[in-house]
C-alpha positions as CSV (number, residue, x, y, z in Angstrom):
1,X,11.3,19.3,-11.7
2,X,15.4,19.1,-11.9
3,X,17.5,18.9,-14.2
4,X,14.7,18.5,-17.0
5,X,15.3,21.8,-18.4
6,X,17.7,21.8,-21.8
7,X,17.3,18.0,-22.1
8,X,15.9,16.2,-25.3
9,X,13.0,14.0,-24.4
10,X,11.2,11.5,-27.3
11,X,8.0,11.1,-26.7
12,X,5.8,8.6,-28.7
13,X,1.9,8.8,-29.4
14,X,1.8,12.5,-28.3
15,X,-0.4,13.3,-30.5
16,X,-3.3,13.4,-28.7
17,X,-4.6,12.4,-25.1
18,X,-2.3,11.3,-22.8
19,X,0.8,11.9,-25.0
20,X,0.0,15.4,-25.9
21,X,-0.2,16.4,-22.3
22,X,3.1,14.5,-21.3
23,X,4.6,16.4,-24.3
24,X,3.6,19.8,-23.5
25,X,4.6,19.3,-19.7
26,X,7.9,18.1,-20.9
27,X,8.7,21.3,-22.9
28,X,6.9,23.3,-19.9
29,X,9.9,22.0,-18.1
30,X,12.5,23.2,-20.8
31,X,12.7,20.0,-22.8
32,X,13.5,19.9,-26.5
33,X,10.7,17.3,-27.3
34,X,10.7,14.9,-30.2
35,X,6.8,14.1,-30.8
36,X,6.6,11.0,-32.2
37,X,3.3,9.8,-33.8
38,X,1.8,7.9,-37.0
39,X,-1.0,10.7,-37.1
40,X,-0.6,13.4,-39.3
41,X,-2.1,15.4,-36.8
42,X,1.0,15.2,-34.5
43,X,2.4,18.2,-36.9
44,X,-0.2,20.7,-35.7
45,X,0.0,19.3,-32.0
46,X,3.9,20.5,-32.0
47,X,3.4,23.7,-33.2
48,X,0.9,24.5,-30.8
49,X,2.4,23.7,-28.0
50,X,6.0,25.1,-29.1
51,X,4.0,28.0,-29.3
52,X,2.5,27.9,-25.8
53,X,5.8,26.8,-24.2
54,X,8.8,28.9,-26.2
55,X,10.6,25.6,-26.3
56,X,11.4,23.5,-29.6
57,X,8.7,20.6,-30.0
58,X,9.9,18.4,-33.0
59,X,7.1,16.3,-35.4
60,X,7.9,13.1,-36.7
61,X,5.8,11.0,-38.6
62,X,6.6,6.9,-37.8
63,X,4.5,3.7,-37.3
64,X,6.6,1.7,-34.5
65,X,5.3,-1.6,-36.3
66,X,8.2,-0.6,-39.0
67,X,11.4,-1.3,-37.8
68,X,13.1,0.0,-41.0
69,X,11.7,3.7,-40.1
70,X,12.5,3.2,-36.3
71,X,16.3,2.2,-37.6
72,X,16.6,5.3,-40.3
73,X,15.3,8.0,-37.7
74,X,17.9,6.8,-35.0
75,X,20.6,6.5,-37.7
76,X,19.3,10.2,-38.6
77,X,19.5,11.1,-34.6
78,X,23.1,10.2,-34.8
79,X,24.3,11.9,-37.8
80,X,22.4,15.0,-36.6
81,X,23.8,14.5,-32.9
82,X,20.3,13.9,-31.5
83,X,21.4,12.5,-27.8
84,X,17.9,11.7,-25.9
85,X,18.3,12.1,-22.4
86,X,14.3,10.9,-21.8
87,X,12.4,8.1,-24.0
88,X,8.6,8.1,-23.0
89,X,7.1,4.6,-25.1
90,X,3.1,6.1,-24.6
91,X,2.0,5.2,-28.0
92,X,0.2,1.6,-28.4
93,X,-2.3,-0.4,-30.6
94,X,-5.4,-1.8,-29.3
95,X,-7.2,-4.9,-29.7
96,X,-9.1,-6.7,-27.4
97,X,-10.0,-10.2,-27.7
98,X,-10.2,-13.2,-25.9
99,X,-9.0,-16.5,-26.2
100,X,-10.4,-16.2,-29.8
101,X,-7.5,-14.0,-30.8
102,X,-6.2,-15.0,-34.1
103,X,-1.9,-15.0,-34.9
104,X,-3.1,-11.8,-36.8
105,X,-4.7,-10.2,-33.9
106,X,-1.4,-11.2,-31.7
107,X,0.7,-9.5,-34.2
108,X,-0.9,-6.3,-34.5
109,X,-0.9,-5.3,-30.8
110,X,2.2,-6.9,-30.0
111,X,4.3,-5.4,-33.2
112,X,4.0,-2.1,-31.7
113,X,3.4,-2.3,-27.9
114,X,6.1,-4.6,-27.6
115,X,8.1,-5.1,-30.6
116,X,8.1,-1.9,-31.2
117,X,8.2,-0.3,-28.1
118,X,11.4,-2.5,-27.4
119,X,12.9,-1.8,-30.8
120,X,12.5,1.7,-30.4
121,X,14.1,1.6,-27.1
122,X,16.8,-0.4,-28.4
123,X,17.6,2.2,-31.2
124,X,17.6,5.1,-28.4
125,X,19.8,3.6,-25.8
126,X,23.3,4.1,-27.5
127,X,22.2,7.9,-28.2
128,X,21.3,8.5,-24.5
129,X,24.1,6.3,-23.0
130,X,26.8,8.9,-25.8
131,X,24.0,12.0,-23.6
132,X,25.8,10.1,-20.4
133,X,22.7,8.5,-19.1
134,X,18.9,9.6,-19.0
135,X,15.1,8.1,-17.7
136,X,13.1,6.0,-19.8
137,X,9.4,5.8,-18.8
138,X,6.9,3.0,-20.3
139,X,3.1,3.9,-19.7
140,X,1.5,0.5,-18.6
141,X,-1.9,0.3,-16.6
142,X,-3.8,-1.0,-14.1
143,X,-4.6,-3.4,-16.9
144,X,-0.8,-4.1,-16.7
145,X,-1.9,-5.9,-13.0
146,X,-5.3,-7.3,-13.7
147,X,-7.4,-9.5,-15.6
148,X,-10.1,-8.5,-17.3
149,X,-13.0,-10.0,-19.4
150,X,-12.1,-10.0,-23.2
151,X,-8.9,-8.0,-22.8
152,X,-6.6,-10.9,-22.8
153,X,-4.7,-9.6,-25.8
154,X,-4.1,-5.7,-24.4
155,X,-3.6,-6.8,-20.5
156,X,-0.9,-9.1,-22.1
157,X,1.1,-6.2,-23.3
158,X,0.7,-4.2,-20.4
159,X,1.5,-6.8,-18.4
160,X,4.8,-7.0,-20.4
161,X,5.7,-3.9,-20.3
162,X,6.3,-3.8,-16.8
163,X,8.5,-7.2,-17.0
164,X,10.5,-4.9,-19.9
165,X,10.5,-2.2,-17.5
166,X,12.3,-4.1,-14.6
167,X,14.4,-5.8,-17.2
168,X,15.9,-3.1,-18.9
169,X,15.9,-1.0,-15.4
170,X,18.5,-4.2,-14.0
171,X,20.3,-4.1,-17.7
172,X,20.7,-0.2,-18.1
173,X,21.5,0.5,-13.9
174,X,25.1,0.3,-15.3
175,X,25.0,2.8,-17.7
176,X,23.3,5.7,-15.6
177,X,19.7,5.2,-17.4
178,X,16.8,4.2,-14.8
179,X,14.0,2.8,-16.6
180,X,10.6,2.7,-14.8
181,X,6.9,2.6,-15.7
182,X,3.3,5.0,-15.0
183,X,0.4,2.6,-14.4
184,X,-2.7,4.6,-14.7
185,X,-6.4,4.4,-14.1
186,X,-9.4,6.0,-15.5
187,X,-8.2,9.2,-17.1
188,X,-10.8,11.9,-18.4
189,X,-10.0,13.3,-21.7
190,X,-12.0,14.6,-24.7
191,X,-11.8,10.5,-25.7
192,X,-14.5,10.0,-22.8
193,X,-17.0,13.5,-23.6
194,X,-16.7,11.8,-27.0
195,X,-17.1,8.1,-26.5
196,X,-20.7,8.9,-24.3
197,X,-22.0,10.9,-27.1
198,X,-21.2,8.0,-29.6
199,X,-23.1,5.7,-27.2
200,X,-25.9,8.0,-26.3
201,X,-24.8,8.0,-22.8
202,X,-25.1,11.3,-20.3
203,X,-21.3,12.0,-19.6
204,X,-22.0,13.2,-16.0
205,X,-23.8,9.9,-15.1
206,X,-21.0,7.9,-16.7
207,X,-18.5,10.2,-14.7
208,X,-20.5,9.7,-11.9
209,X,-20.3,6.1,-11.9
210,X,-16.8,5.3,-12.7
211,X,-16.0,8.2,-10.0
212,X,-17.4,5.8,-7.4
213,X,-14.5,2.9,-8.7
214,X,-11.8,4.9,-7.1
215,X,-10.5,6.0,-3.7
216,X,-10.5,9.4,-4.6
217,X,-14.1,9.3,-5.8
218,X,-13.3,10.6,-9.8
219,X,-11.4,10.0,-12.8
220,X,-7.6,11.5,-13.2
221,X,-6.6,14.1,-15.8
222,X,-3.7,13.7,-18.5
223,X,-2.0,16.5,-16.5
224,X,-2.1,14.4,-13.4
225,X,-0.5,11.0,-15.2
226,X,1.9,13.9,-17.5
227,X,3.2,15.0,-13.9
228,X,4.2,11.6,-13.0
229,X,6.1,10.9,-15.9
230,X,8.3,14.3,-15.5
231,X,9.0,13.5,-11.9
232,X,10.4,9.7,-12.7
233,X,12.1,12.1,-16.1
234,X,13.7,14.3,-13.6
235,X,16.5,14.3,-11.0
236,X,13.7,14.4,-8.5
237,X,13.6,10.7,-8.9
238,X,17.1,10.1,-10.0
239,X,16.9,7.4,-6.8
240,X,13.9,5.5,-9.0
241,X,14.7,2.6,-11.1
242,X,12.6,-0.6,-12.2
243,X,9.3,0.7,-10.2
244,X,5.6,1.0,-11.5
245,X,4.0,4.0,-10.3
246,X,0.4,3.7,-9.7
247,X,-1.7,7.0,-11.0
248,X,-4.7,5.3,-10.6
249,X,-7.0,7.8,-7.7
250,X,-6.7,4.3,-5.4
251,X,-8.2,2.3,-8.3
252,X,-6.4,-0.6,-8.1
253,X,-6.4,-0.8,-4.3
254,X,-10.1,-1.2,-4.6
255,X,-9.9,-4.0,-6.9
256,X,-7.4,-5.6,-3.8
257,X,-9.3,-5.0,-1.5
258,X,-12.7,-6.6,-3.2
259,X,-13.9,-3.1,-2.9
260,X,-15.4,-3.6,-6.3
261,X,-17.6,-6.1,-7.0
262,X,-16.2,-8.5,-10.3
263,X,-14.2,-7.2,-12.9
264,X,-14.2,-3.2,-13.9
265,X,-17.7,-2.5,-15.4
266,X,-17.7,-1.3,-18.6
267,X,-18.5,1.7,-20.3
268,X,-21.7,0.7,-22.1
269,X,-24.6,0.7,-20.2
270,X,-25.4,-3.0,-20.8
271,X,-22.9,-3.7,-18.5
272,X,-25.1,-2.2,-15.5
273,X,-27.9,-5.2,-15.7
274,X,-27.4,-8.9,-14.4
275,X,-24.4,-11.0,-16.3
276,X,-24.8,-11.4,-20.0
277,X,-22.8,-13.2,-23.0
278,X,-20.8,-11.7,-25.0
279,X,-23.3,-11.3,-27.3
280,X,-25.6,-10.0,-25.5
281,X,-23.6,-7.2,-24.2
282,X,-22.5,-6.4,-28.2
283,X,-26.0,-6.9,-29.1
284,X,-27.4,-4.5,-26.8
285,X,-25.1,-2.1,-27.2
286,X,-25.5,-1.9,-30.7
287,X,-29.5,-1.2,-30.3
288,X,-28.1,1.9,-28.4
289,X,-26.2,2.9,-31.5
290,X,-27.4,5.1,-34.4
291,X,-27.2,3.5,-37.7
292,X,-23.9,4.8,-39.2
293,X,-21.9,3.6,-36.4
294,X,-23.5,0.1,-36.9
295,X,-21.6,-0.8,-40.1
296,X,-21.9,-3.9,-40.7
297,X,-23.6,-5.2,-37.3
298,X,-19.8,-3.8,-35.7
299,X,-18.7,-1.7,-33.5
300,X,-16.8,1.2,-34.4
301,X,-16.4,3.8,-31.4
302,X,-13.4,5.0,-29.2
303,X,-13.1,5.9,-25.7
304,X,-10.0,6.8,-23.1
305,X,-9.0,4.8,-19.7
306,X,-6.7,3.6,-17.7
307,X,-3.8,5.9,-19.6
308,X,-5.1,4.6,-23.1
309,X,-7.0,6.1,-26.3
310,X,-8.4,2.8,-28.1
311,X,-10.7,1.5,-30.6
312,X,-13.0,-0.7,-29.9
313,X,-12.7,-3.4,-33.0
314,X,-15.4,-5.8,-33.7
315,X,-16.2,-8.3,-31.4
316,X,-15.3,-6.7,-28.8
317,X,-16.8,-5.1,-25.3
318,X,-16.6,-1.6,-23.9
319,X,-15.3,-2.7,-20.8
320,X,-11.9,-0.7,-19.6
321,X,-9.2,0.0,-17.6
């Protein structure tokens, strides 16, 4: 891609998944990349792939739901003459709930996929405005442009995050930063091997199946959705501002079309049978479960879709996307 090569890119949630691939293309392209991540494991992430690259991939340890650490790392940038010239906001909580969402459950996904996705941004924009402009790219979803059973509290976000991104992309236009967002949809990663293990499900059928729920008959790869975002990064797309960029295999076309009949099924295999409650769906599930992942008669599991790594909290389904 052009003009990527020597820049300084920040890249939150790269620890793992998604993030990890966009930050090892990013220093593939000659980036200096700031991996930022409230896992530990983000340290040994940046080495490795500094090592594989030859190009500088910084750790830093920060939970976005803290504004006072966002504020002293940017105040840190500045004194150090840190000037990011690309801001990818991957990282996000997860919780998935209904209309039975409690204020508590509202502020734990929205302090960091909003608040602290926007705070972030905030704190970054001086540095790459004093860099003389740069790309910022939010990772919303297909969730970001449907509705889906249960998910009322993480389709919200996504939702919002493309409204920020065609805010900010109007607000920033003056000051030679485009701002645009990467929608995904199913996305294969180690997060889906693991999440059919965890569930006793045959990860070839499962593939199989969600395959079927897109135009390209399969699932994307982080490398595919880690592309997009250094394209709309580059001067390849310096003609881009304030658009969502579906990488999605024709996912969400389907779902226009009626292609797909009702909402996204989910990945447990209760969801396969006629309609059931809620708690139906959660007590089935949980019969398929071994004992230590039953703590409690709640679900305790992870899987990866649509762009996202979550965890699946109690009370709610394994539906995705």
């Amino acid at each position: 891609m052009r003009g990527l090569a020597g820049k300084t890119a920040v890249v939150t949630g790269g620890a793992q998944g998604l993030g990890e691939a966009i930050v090892r293309r990013l220093s593939e392209e000659g980036c200096d990349v700031w991996l930022l991540d409230r896992s530990e494991s983000g340290a040994d992430t940046a080495q490795g792939i500094a090592a594989e690259t030859g190009h500088p991939v910084r750790f830093e340890r920060i939970d976005l739901a803290d504004a006072g650490q966002i504020a002293a790392l940017a105040e840190r940038w500045k004194q150090d003459g840190v000037h990011p010239a690309v801001l990818v906001n991957n990282a996000a909580a997860f919780v998935f709930k209904g209309v039975e969402a409690t204020s508590a459950d509202w502020d734990r996904i929205l302090d960091v996929n909003v608040k602290g996705t926007s705070a972030l941004t905030g704190a970054v924009v001086p540095l790459m405005k004093a860099a003389g402009g740069g790309s910022i790219v939010n990772l919303s979803s297909v969730s970001g442009f449907v509705g889906q059973r249960q998910f009322a509290t993480y389709n919200a976000t996504k939702f919002a995050l493309r409204g920020l991104t065609k805010c900010w992309a109007y607000d920033l236009a003056p000051d030679g930063i485009r701002v645009n967002a990467v929608c995904p949809g199913y996305i294969r990663t180690e997060a889906f091997e693991k999440s059919c293990e965890l569930l006793g499900i045959d990860p070839a059928e499962e593939d199989a199946r969600v395959s079927k729920l897109h135009m390209l008959g399969r699932q994307g790869r982080a490398e595919e959705v880690a592309g997009a975002v250094a394209f709309l990064a580059s001067d390849d797309a310096s003609f881009v501002t304030g658009s969502d960029l579906m990488v999605d295999g024709g996912l969400y076309g389907n779902l226009s079309n009626g292609r797909i009949n009702g909402a996204v099924k989910s990945y447990s295999t209760a969801s396969r049978g006629p309609p059931e409650t809620a708690a139906s769906r959660r007590s089935t599930t949980q019969k398929k479960l071994s004992p230590r992942l039953r703590r409690g008669g709640q679900l305790f599991t992870s899987t990866q879709a649509c762009g996202t790594h979550f965890v699946i909290r109690p009370s709610s389904t394994h539906s995705t996307t």
